[in-house]
N, C-alpha and C positions, 0 to 999 in steps of 0.2 A: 300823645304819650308815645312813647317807643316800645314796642311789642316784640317781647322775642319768644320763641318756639325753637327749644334746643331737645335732640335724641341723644341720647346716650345710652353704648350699649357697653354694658357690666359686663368684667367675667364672671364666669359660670360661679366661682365660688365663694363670690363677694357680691353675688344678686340680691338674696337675701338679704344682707346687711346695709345695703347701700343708705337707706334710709338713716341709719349709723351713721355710717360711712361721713356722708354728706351734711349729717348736722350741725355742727358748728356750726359750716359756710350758711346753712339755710338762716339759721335764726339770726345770723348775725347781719346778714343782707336784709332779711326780714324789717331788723329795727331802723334801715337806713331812713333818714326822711322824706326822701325820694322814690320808694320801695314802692308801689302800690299794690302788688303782688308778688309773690313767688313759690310756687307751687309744682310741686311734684307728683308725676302720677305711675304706675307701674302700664308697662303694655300685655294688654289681656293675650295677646296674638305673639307674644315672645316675651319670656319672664324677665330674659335677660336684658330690655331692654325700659328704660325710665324715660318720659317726656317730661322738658322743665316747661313751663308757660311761667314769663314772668315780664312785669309791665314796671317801666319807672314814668315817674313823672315828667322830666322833659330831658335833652342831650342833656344838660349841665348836671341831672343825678345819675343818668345812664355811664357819663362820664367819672363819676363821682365813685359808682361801683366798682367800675373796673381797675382803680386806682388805690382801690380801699386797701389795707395788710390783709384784707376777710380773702379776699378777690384772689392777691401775692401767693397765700400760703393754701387755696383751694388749686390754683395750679400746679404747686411743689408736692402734693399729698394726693389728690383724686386719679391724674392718670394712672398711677402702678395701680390702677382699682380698673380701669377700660380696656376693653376690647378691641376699639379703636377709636378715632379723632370722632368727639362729637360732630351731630350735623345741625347747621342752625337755622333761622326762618329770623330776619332782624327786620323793623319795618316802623316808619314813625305813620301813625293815625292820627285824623283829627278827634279824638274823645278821652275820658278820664277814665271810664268805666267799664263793664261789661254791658251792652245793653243786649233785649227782651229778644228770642229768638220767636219772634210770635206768629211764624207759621206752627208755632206747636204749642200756643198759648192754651196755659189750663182754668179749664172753668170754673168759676167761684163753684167753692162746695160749702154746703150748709144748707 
């Protein structure tokens, strides 16, 4: 899969709302076939700044995305919303999933 980790820092008066902000493009990246994630998180250690974690299924939907109108018109609308140039982390893995972080595996309860 291709694995990307993008930072994005908000300005200050549009941190708030980014989740707004940014919806269309999430939902509609969401529905791609290729999509396997995309996920948004806010950073505890600065308000103003959102980490995307998003995974497609192989180049040909990574490619797919980027090509999409979703993609076209999230570039023409999001930057007047940042602070600066996202920072990105792209990387293809051999797996489809998340797997088990089991040095911190939790013990059956019941």
């Amino acid at each position: 899969m291709i694995f990307i980790t993008a930072k994005f820092r908000i300005l200050p008066e549009h941190a708030d709302r980014w989740p707004e902000i940014a919806g269309e493009f999430t939902r509609a990246t969401r529905a791609e076939p290729g999509c396997l994630w995309f996920d948004w998180s806010r950073s505890v250690a600065d308000p103003n700044e959102y980490v995307l974690v998003e995974a497609f299924r192989d180049d040909a939907a990574a490619v797919a995305h980027v090509q999409s109108d979703h993609f076209e018109q999230a570039q023409r609308v999001l930057p007047q919303h940042l602070a600066e140039t996202p920072r990105i982390v792209n990387t293809t893995i051999p797996q489809d999933d998340w797997s088990e972080l089991t040095e911190m595996a939790v013990p059956e309860r019941g």
